[in-house]
C-alpha positions as CSV (number, residue, x, y, z in Angstrom):
1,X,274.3,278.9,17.5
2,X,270.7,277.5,16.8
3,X,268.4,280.3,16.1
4,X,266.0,279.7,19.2
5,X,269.0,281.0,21.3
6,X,269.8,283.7,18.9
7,X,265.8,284.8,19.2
8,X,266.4,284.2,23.3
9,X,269.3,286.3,23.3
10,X,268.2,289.1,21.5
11,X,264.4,289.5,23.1
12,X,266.6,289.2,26.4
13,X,269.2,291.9,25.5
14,X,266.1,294.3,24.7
15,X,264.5,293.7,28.2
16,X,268.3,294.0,29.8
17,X,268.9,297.4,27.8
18,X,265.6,298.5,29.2
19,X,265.9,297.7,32.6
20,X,269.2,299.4,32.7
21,X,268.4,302.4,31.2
22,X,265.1,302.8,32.8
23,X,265.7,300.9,36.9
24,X,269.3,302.0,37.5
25,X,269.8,305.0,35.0
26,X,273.0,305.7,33.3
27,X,276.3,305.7,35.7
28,X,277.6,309.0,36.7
29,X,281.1,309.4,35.5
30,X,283.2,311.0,38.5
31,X,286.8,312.6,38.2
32,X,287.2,311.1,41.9
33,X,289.6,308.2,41.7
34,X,291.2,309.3,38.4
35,X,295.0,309.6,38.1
36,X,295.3,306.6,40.5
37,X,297.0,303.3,39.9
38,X,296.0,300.2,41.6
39,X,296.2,296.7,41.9
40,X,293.4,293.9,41.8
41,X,293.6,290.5,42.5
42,X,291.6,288.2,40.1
43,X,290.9,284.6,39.3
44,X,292.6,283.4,36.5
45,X,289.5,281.7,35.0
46,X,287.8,285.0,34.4
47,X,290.6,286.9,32.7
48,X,289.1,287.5,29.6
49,X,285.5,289.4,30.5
50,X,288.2,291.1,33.7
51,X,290.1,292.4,30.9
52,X,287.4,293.5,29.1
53,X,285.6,295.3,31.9
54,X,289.5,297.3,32.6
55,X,289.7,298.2,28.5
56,X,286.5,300.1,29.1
57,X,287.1,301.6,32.3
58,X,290.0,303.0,31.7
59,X,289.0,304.5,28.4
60,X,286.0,306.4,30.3
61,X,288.3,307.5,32.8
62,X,291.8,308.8,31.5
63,X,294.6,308.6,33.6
64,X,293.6,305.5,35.7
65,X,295.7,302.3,35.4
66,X,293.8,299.3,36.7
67,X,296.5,296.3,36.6
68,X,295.5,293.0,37.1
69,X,297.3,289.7,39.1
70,X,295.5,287.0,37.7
71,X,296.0,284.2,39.6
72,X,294.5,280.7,41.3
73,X,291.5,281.6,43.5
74,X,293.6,280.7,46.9
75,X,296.5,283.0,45.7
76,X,293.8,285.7,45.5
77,X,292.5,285.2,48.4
78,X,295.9,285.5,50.6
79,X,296.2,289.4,48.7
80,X,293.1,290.1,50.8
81,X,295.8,290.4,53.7
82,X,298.4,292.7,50.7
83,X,298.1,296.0,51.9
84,X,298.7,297.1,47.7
85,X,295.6,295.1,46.5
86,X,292.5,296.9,46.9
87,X,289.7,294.8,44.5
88,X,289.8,290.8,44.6
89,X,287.4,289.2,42.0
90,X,286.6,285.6,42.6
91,X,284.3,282.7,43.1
92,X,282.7,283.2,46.5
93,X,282.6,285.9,49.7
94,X,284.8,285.7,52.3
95,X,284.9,283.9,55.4
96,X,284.0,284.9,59.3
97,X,287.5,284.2,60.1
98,X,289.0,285.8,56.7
99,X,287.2,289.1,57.4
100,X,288.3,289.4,61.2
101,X,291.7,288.9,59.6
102,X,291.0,291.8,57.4
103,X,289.4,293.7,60.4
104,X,292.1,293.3,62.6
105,X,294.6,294.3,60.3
106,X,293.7,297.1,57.9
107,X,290.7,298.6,60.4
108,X,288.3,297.9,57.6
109,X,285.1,295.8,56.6
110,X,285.9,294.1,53.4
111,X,282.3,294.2,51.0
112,X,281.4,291.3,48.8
113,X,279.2,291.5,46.1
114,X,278.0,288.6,43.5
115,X,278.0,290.5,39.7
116,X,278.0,287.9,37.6
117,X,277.3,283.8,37.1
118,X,279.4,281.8,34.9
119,X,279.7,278.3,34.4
120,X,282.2,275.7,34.8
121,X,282.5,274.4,30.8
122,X,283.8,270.8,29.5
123,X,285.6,270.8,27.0
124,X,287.0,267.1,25.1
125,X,289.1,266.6,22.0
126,X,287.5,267.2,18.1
127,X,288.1,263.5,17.7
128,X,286.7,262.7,21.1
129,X,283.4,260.3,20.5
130,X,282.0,260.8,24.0
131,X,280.9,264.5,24.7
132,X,277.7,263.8,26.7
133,X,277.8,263.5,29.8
134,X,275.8,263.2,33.0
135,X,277.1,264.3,36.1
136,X,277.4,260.9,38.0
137,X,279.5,260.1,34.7
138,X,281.4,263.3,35.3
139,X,281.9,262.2,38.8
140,X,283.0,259.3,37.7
141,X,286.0,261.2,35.3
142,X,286.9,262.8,37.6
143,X,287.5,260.0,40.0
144,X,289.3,257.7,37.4
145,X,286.1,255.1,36.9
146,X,285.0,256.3,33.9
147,X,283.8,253.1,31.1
148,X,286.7,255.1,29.6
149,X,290.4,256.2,30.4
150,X,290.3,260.3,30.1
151,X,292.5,262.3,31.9
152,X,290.8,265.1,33.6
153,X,292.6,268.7,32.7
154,X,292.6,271.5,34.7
155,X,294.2,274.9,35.2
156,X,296.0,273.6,38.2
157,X,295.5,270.7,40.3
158,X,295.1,272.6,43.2
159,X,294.1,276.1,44.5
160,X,291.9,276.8,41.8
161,X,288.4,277.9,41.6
162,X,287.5,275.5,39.1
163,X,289.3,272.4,41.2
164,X,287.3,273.8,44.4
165,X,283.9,274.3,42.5
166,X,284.3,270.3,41.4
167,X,285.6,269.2,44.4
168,X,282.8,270.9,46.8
169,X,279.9,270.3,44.1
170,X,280.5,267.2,42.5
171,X,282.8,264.9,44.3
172,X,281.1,266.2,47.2
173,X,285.1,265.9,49.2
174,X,286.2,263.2,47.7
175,X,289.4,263.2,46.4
176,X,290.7,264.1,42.4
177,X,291.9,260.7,40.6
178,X,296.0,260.9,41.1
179,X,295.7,261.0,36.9
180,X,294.4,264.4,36.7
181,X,296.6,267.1,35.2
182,X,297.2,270.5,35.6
183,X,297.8,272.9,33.1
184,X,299.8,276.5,33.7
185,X,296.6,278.5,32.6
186,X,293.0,277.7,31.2
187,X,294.3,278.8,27.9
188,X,297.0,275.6,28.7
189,X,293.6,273.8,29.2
190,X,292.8,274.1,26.0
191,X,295.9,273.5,24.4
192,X,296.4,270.1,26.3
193,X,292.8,269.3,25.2
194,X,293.3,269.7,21.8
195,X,296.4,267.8,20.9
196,X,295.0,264.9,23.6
197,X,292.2,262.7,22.1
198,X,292.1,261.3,25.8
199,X,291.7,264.3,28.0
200,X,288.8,266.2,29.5
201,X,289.0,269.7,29.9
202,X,287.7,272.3,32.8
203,X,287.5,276.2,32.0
204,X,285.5,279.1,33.1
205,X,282.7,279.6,30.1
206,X,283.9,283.2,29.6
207,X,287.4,281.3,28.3
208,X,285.1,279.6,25.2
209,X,281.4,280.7,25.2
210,X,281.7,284.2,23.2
211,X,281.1,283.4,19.4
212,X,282.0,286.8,18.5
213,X,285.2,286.8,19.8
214,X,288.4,286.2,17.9
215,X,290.5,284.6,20.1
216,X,287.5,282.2,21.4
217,X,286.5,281.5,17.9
218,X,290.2,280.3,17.6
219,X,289.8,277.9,21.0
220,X,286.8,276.5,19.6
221,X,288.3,275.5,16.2
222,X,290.9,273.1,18.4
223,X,288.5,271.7,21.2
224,X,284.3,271.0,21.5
225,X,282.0,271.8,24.0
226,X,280.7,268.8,26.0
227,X,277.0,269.0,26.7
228,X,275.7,268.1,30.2
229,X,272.8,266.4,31.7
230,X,269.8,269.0,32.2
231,X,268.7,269.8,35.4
232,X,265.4,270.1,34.7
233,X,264.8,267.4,31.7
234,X,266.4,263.8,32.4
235,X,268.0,262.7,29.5
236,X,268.3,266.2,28.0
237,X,271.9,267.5,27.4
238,X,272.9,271.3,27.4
239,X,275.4,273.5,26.6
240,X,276.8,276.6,29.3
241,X,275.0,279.0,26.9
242,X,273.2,282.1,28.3
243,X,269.7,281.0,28.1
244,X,270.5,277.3,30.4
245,X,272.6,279.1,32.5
246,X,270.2,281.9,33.3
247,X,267.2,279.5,33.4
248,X,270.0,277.2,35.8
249,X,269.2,274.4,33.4
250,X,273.4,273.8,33.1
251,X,274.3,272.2,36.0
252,X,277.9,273.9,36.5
253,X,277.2,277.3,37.2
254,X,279.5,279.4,40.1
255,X,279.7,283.2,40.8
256,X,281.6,286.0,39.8
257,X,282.2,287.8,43.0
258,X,284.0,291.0,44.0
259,X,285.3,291.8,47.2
260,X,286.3,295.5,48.1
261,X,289.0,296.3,50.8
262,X,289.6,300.1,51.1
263,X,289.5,302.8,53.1
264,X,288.9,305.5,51.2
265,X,285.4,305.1,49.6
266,X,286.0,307.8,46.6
267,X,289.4,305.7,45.9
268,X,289.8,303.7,42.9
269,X,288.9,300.4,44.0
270,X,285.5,301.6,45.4
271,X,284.8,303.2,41.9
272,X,286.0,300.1,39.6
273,X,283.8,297.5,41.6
274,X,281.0,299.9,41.3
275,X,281.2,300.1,37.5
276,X,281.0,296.0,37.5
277,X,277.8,296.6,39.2
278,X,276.7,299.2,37.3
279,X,274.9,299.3,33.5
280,X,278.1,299.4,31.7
281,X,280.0,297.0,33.6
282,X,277.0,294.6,33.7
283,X,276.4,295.0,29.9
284,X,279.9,293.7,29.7
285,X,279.4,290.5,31.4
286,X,275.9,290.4,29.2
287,X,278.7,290.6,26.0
288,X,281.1,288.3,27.1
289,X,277.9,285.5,27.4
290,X,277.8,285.7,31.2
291,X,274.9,286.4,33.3
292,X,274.7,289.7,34.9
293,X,273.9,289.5,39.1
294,X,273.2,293.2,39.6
295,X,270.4,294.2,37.2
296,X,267.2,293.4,37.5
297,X,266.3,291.4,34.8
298,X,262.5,290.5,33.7
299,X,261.9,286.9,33.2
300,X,259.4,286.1,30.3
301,X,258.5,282.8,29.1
302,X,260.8,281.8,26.6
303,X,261.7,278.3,24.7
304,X,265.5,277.2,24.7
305,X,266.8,274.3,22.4
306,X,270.9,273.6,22.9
């Protein structure tokens, strides 16, 4: 990591360890909500920070089992309507028509709240020699017209957030090229990628942007991070690091959003998607090299090289 962004990371960490301390205070721990089970519902693309944020949890408060479904943003949004899933965590808030489904079924509001933004990363071959890309080129990928034949990889080919995100915000409706592929899992992204000089890879950042984690460090020995065109600088390419996707200079960034369907408001699922919006849980997403939503974070002037 270049040392402008190690600097930018670590003045910003200060300012987020200040402002959580100081504007929100510490959270409260509560005994309410212990000695439950539940379910959650989450999108498979955000597995690894979702994990991290239930290790923690459930070490704070002993006798709680959080267990996650982790499964393709449409499958998660069908277990709004399972009576045994409480907490769904995925890319956007819930319809009009979705909630007077939830309404007229369970005699409760469902609550949405955004807690995080992550971005959508590329991810080509080692031996790949294109990994710049501007986003008409990306369109172009993704649509089969590409000056070049890749094969666009994703964790499914349908039903995803990450097929949805590139659908809606870069082919604008238009239709996938018939040779994109769909892997069983973002970690089956990855492994496609790297044994396919030809393909092009889509994955939630938190799957390959944490350089302290093992497993990541392991994905990023097989596969390389494309840069994108800045949104800011023409002819400038960034990575889906902290700084450009704070500063929104990546051009792929999406939502982490929770949605909260229960009655009881001391139950479990009220509790665990208040500790994503509170300091610890937003510390969390600040670790796994997403951008916390909740906390109020001070911008300062700060320069950013990729």
């Amino acid at each position: 990591m270049p040392q402008l962004l190690k600097i930018f990371r670590t003045f910003f960490y200060a300012v987020f360890l200040f402002t959580a301390f100081t504007g929100c205070g510490n959270e409260q721990e509560k005994d309410s909500g212990d000695n439950e089970t539940i379910y959650i519902s989450a999108d498979e693309s955000f597995k690894p920070v979702i994990d991290s944020q239930i290790q923690v949890y459930e070490a704070r408060h002993p006798g709680t089992k959080i267990i996650p479904l982790y499964k393709p943003e449409a499958a998660c949004i069908k277990d709004l309507m399972v009576d045994s899933i409480r907490v769904v965590i995925i890319t956007r808030i819930f319809l009009p028509e979705e909630e007077n489904a939830i309404v007229d079924s369970f005699k409760v509001a469902p609550h949405s709240r955004i807690v995080a933004r992550d971005a959508v990363a590329v991810i080509v071959n080692p031996k790949a020699p294109d990994s710049l890309f501007t986003m008409d080129e990306l369109k172009d990928v993704l649509q089969g017209r590409f000056k070049k034949d890749l094969i666009p990889v994703f964790d499914a080919t349908r039903a995803t957030s990450t097929v949805r995100f590139l659908i809606d915000s870069v082919l604008h409706g238009d239709t996938l090229t018939s040779k994109a592929r769909g892997a069983s899992s973002s970690e089956g992204v990855i492994d496609y990628v790297s044994k396919t000089p030809g393909a092009i890879g889509f994955v939630g950042v938190s799957w390959v942007g944490n350089h302290e984690d093992t497993m990541q460090i392991s994905f990023l020995k097989k596969v390389k991070i494309a840069q994108l065109e800045s949104t800011d600088i023409k002819g400038s390419y960034v990575l889906p690091v902290q700084a450009n996707i704070y500063y929104r200079r990546y051009p792929m960034i999406r939502d982490v959003v929770t949605i909260m369907r229960e009655k009881n408001s001391d139950g479990l699922g009220h509790h665990f998607a208040s500790f994503l919006s509170n300091d610890i849980g937003q510390k969390i997403f600040w670790r796994a090299y997403l951008i916390p939503a909740v906390q109020n974070l001070s911008r300062r002037p700060v320069s950013v090289e990729e």
